[in-house]
MIDO-848624 format. One line per field, with one value per residue (C-alpha): residue in one letter; residue number from 1; x, y, z; chain. Coordinates in steps of 0.1 Angstrom, whole numbers, plus 5000, padded with zeros to 4 digits. Example, Ala and Ser with C-alpha at 12.3 -4.5 7.8 and 13.67 -1.06 7.14 Angstrom:
res c(A  S)
n c(1  2)
px c(5123  5137)
py c(4955  4989)
pz c(5078  5071)
chain c(A  A)
//
This chain:
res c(X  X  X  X  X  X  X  X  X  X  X  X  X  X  X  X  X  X  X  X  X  X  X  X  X  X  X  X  X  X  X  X  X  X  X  X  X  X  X  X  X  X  X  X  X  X  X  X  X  X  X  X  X  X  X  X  X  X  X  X  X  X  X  X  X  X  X  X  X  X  X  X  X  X  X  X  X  X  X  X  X  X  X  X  X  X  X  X  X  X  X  X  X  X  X  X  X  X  X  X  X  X  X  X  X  X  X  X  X  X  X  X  X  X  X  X  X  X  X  X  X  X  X  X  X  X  X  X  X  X)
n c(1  2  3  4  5  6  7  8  9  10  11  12  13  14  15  16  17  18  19  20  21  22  23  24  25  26  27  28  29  30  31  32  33  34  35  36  37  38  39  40  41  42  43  44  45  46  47  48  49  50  51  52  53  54  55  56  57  58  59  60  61  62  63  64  65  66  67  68  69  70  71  72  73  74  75  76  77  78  79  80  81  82  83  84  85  86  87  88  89  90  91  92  93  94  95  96  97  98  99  100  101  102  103  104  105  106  107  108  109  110  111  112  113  114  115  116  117  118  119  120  121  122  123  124  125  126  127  128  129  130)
px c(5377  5364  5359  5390  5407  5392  5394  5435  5437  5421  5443  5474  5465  5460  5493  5507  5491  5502  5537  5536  5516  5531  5506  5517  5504  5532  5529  5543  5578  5589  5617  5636  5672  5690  5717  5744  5730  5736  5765  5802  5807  5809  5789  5752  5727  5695  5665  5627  5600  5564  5566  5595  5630  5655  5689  5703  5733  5762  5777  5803  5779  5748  5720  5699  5673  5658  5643  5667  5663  5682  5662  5687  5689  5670  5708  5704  5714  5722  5751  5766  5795  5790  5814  5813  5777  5775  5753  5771  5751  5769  5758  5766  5776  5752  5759  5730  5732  5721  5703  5680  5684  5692  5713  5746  5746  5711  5693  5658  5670  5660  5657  5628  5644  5627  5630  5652  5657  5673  5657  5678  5691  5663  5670  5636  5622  5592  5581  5578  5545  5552)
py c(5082  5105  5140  5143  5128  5146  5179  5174  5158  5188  5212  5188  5198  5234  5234  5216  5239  5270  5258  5254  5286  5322  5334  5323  5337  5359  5357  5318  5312  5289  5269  5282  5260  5239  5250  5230  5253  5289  5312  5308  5341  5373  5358  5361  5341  5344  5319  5323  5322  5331  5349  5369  5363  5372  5380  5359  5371  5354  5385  5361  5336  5359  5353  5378  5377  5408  5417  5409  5444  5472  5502  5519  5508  5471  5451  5415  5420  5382  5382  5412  5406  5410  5431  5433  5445  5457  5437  5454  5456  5445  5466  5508  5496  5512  5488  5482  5475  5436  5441  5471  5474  5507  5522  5534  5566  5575  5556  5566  5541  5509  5468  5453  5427  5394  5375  5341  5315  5278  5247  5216  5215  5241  5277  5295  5329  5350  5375  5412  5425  5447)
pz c(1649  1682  1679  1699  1675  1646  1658  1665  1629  1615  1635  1623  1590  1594  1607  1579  1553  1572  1572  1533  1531  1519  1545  1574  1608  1621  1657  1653  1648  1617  1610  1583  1583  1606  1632  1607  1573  1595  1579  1597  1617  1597  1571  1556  1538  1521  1529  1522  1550  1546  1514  1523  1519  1550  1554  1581  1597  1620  1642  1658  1674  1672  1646  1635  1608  1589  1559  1527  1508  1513  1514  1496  1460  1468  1474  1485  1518  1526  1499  1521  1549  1585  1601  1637  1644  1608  1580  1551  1514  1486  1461  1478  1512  1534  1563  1595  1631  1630  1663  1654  1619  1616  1590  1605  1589  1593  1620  1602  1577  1590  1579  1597  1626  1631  1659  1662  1686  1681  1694  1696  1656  1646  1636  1638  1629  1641  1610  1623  1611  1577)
chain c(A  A  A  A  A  A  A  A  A  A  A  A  A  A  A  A  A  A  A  A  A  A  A  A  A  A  A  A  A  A  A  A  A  A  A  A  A  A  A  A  A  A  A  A  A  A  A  A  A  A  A  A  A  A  A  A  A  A  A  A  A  A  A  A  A  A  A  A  A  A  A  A  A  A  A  A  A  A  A  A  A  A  A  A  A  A  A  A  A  A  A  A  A  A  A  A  A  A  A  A  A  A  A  A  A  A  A  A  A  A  A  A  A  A  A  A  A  A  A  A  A  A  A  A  A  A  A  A  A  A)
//
């Protein structure tokens, strides 16, 4: 084996430990489901990625992705509805703008946003830093 060849198996298997890893570098986007596993419009999921887990949202065709815990009380935000721009929690209702993550009632109130793009039958998800 060439050191070529050596150095790209080495960074092969960097990359394959960082995609198992809770600590994933979060400039990189990583594939957390396929287009086919997404919620049907108005509808939310949970998945995990890089130690966190993320509400995914389906705002009639638009995915969003932010952080699963509502400030509020701690509700699981992926088993909340979406309702027009709206992820609403389950548990008090305190609903946020999927785009920003705002709280609608108090703007200050906010859901960190990731960003997510789909490649071919990939749905993938760059963390926000914490």
């Amino acid at each position: 084996m060439g050191a070529s060849e050596s150095a790209n198996q080495r960074n092969l298997q960097t990359r394959c430990w960082l995609a198992d890893s809770p600590w994933l570098p979060m400039s990189e986007f990583q594939r957390i489901m396929s287009v086919s596993e997404l919620p049907l419009p108005g509808g939310a999921c949970e998945v995990a990625c890089g130690g966190r887990v993320l509400c995914i949202a389906n705002s009639g065709g638009v995915i969003s992705a932010m952080d699963n815990v509502c400030p509020h009380r701690g509700g699981p935000l992926g088993k909340g509805m979406v309702e027009g721009c709206k992820l609403v929690c389950p548990v008090h209702a305190w609903a946020f703008d999927v785009e920003t993550g705002a709280a609608m009632h108090s703007p200050r109130s906010k859901v960190q946003i990731h960003q997510v793009k789909i490649e071919g039958e990939d749905v993938l998800v760059k963390l926000s830093p914490e």
